[in-house]
N, C-alpha and C positions, 0 to 999 in steps of 0.2 A: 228674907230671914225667917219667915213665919214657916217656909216649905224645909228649911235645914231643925228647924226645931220638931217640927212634924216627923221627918225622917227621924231625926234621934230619939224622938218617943216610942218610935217603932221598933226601931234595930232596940235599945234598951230593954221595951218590952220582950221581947223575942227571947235576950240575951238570960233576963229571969226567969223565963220560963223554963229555959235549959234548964238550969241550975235549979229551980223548984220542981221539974220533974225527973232530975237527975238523970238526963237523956247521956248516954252513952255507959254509965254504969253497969257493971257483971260482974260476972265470975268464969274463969275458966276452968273447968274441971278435969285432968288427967287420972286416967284410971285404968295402969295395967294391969291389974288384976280381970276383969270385964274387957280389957280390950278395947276399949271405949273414951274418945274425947269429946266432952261436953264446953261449948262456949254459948252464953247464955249476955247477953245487954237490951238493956231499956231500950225503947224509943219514944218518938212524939205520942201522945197519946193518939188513939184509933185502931183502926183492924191490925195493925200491922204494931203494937207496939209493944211486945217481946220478940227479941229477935234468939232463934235457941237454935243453934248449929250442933248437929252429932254428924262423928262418923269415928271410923276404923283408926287407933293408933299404926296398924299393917299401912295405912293409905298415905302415913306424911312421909315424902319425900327430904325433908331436908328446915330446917331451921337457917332464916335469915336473918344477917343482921346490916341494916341500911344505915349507915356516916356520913354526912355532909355537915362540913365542917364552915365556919365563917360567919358573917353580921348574923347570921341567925341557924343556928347549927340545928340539925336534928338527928336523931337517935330513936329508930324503930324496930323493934322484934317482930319479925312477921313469922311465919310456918305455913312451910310449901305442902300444900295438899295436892295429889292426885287427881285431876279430872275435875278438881273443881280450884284452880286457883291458887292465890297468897290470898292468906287471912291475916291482918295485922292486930298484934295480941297486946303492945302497946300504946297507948292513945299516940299519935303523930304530931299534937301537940305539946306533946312531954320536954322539956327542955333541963327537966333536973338531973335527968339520969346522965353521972361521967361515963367516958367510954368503959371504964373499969365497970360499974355496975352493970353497962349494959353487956358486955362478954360475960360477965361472970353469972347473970339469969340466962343467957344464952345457953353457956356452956352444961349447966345445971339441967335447963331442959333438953337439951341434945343428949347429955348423957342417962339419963330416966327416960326419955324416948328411946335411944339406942340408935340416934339417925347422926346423919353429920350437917356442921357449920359451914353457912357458906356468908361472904365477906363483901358487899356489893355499895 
């Protein structure tokens, strides 16, 4: 019993820590005027704990939107970049957003990007 109470002080502590250092928080910044997408999130604190992505609005490919539906549905925006991957712009633990809100920031960013929706 002593070793399940130890683990749960652990995984607990851990769990506050997130939340007191607000590890995955940002901003994403689109900017057609400059040409330029800025995506900017906290991390664990250390070398590595601003994580700040730029590149070319020219470079995205395409805006995705990921549905899995059922005991525990999820709902992801991600943007397909050129040569370097999906970037998920969504937390993947978001379970608020209906599918209505999620096409409708989709559709929002496809159209101010000028790229197209894809449905996966």
């Amino acid at each position: 019993m002593s070793f399940y109470g130890i683990a749960g002080l652990f995984i607990s502590s851990y769990l506050w820590c997130t939340i007191l250092w607000n590890v995955g928080s940002g901003y994403d910044r689109f900017d057609r005027k400059e040409g330029i997408v800025r995506i900017f999130r906290w991390g664990f604190p250390g070398i590595k704990r601003r994580v700040f992505l730029q590149f070319l609005i020219r470079d995205i490919q395409s805006i995705r939107i990921q549905v899995k539906e059922g005991l525990y549905p999820r709902r992801i925006l991600y943007m397909e970049i050129r040569g370097q991957g999906v970037i998920p712009l969504t937390r993947t633990d978001e379970k608020f957003f209906t599918p209505r809100e999620i096409e409708q920031k989709a559709a929002e960013l496809a159209y101010f990007l000028r790229v197209p929706i894809e449905v996966f």
